[in-house]
N, C-alpha and C positions, 0 to 999 in steps of 0.2 A: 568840317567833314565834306560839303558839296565841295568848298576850294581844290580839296584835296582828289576827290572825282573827276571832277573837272582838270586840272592838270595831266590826271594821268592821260585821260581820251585826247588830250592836246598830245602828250608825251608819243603815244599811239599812231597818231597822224602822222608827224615829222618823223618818231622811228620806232620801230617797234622793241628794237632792241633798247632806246632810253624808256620805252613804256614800260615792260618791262622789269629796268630797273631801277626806275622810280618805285613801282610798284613796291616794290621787293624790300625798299629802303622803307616805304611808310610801315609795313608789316613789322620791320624790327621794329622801327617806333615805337608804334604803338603796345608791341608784346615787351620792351623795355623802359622805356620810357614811362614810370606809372605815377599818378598822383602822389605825394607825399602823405605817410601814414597818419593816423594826430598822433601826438605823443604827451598830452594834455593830461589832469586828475582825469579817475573815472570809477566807476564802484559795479567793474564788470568779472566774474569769475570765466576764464578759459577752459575748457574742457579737453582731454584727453580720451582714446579710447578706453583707457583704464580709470578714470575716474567720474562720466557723464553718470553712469547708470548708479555707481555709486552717491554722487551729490544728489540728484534726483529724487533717491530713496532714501537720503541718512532723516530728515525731520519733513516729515510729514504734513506738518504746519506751514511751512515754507512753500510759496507759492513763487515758480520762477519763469520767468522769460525769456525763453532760449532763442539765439540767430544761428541758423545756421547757413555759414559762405563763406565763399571762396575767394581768394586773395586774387585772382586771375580775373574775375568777374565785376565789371566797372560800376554794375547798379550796385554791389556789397560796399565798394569804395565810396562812393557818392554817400550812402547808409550810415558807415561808419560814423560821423560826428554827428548824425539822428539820435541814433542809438546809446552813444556815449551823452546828450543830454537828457536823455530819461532816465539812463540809472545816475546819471546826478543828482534829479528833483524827488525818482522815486524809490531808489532804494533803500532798504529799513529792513529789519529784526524778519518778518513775515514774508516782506518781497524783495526778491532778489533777480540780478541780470546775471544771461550766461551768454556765450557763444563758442559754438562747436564748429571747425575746419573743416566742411565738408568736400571742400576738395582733397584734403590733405587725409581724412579717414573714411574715405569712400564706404567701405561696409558699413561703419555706425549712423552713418546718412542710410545708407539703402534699410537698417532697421527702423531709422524713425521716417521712413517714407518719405525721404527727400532727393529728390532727382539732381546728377549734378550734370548732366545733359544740358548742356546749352540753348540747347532748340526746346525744353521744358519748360526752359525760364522759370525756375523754383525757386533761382536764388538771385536776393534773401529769403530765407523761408523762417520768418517767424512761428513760436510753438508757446504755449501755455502750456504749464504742468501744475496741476494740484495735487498731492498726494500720491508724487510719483506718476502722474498717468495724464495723457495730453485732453484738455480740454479744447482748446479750439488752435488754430492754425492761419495765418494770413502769406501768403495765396492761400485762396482755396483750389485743388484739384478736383477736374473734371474727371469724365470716364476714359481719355485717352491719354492721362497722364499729362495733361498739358494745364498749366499756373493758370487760374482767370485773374484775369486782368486787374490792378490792384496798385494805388498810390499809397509810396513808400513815406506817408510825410508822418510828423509828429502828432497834429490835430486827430488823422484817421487810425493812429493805434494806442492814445491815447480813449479815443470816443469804443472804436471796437475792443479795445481788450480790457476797457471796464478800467483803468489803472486809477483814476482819484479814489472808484471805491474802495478797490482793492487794497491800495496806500491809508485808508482811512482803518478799514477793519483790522490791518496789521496793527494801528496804535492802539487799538482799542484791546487785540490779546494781550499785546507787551504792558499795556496798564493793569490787567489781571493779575499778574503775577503766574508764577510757577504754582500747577497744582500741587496743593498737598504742602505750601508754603503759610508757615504761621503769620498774618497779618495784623494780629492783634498787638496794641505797643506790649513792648515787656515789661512785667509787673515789678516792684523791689522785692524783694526774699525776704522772709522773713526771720528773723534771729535767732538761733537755734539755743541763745542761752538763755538760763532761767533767771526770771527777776529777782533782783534782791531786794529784801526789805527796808522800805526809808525808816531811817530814822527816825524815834517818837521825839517831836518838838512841841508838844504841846502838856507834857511832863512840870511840873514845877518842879525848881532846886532844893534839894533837899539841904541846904549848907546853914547854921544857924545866921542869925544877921549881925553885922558888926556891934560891938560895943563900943555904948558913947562914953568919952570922959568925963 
C-alpha cells in the first residue's frame, strides 16, 4: 500500500495527468481484483432475508453464531477462513454458525443493529443468539455508532463468546435425550397364552408284566 502512495505522488510530479491515471487504475484494482473466496468443508448456515428470523426462532435450544458482512469489505475477507475454522471445531446439535449479507440485505442489518457504513467499521459484526434473542455482540458500539476497537482473531472469540462452554453444554443436552423419551431398556412381553398342563410322569404303568416260560 505505501509502494503504491508513493508512486502515485511520483506519478504527480512528472504528470498530473499520468497521476491521475495511475490513480484511477489502482482504484479498479483494488474494487476488482479481490482475494480469492475459500471454497473449503465448513458447517456454516447462509441466511436470507426470508429465512434469518425464521432459523433464529425455529429451536430454542439452538444457540447460534451469527457474522454479519459484506463481500466488499476486506476485514470480512481476511475473517472468512477464521470463521470457517470454528464452525469446523465447534459446530454440534446445540451450536450452530450463521452468517447474514449485510451489504447485500441492508434492512435486516439495520434491524439487528449493524451498520454497513464504512466509516462505522461494524463489519464483521459478530452476534450471539440464545433463544432467539442477541446476547452479546463483538464489536461493541459506542454512543455515536462507531465499532470499538476489536481483534478479529480466533483465541479472542473463542475466550469472549464462551465457545468450549458453550460446545461442552451442547453434548451434555444431546446426552439427555428428548424429553418425554422412554429410556428404560425394553422389557420382553409376556405371553398371552395359557399354560398347558405337563404331563403326569410320575404315574406307574398300569400294563400287567410279561410271562416267563
Amino acid at each position: 500500500m505505501f509502494i503504491k502512495v508513493a508512486n502515485v505522488i511520483l506519478f504527480f510530479r512528472l504528470d498530473i495527468r499520468l497521476g491521475i491515471l495511475y490513480f484511477l487504475l489502482c482504484i479498479a484494482f483494488v474494487m476488482t481484483c479481490k482475494p480469492p473466496l475459500y471454497m473449503g468443508p465448513e458447517y456454516i448456515k447462509y441466511f436470507s432475508e426470508k429465512t434469518i428470523d425464521e432459523e433464529l426462532n425455529h429451536d430454542t435450544r439452538v444457540t447460534w453464531v451469527v457474522e454479519f458482512y459484506a463481500n466488499w469489505a476486506p476485514e470480512c475477507q481476511s475473517f472468512a477462513s477464521v470463521f470457517v475454522d470454528l464452525s469446523l471445531k465447534y459446530n454440534c446439535t446445540g451450536l450452530r454458525f450463521g452468517k447474514m449479507e449485510a451489504g447485500q440485505y441492508g434492512e435486516v442489518a439495520q434491524r439487528y443493529k449493524v451498520s454497513t457504513f464504512p466509516l462505522a467499521k461494524q463489519l464483521p459484526s459478530l452476534v450471539l443468539f440464545q433463544s432467539g434473542r442477541e446476547v452479546m455482540r463483538r464489536p461493541m458500539v459506542d454512543n455515536k455508532c462507531q465499532a470499538v476497537s476489536w481483534t478479529f482473531s480466533k483465541e479472542n472469540i473463542i475466550r469472549e463468546f464462551n465457545l468450549n462452554e458453550l460446545f461442552e453444554a451442547s453434548k451434555i443436552k444431546k446426552g439427555r435425550g428428548v424429553k418425554g423419551e422412554d429410556q428404560n431398556p425394553s422389557l420382553p412381553e409376556e405371553s398371552s397364552e395359557e399354560p398347558q398342563p405337563e404331563p403326569d410322569t410320575t404315574a406307574e404303568s398300569k400294563k400287567d408284566p410279561p410271562l416267563l416260560l
